[in-house]
Phi, psi and omega in degrees: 000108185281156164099337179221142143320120186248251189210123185260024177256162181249056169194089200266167162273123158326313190293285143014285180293312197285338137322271213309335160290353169105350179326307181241161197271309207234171186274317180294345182287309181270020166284269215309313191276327157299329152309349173244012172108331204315303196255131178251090157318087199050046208073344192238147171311151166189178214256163199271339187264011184276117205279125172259174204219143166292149171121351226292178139240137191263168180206105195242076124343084171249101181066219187272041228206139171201137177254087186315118163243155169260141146265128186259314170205165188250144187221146165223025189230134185258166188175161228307154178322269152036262177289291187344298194328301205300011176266346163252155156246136169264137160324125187296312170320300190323305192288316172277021171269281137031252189304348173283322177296311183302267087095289163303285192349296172295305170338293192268036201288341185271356183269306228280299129338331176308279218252129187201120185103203155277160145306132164302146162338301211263339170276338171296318161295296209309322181320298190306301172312323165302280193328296208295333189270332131358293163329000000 
């Protein structure tokens, strides 16, 4: 793997690899989510400091999306997008269930999008103006 350091012990911490793969932006972020459960180790919950070995298998829960993964190499150095992929192999299922999910997503994407937030100034006087006219 040009481009990234790779880890010369055969045992990284989950939290760790799963940054240096790019899962996640930050190690806390994928501190936290192994910590809920997000990340599976062979079907079983486990703690962030629990060291995986290749071949291990993952089950990676981000918002509604979830990623079956093989570990293919082990990284504790995060690096390019690129390099990142080649440390997993995904489940062919995963992925197209994945892309079966975007695929709605866009589809229903004008219902989904309508409302995000608070009301703007001009939908709050409209608001307002619906209620008085109601009176």
């Amino acid at each position: 793997m040009t481009g990234m350091k790779t880890v010369e012990h055969d045992r990284v911490r989950i939290d760790k690899w799963l940054w240096a793969a790019r899962f996640f932006k930050t190690r806390g972020l994928a501190q936290a989510a192994v910590g809920a459960g997000k990340v599976r180790l062979h079907g079983e919950r486990i703690k962030p400091a629990k060291e995986i070995i290749v071949g291990s298998e993952l089950a990676i829960r981000i918002g509604d999306y979830e990623w079956l993964v093989t570990v293919r190499a082990l990284s504790d150095v995060r690096g390019p997008a690129t390099v990142a992929v080649m440390l997993y192999g995904e489940c062919g299922d995963s992925r197209a269930r994945r892309l079966a999910q975007i695929a709605e997503k866009k589809a229903l994407g004008g219902v989904f999008a309508e409302r995000k937030g608070r009301p703007t100034k001009r939908e709050r006087r409209q608001i307002i103006r619906f209620r008085e006219d109601g009176e």
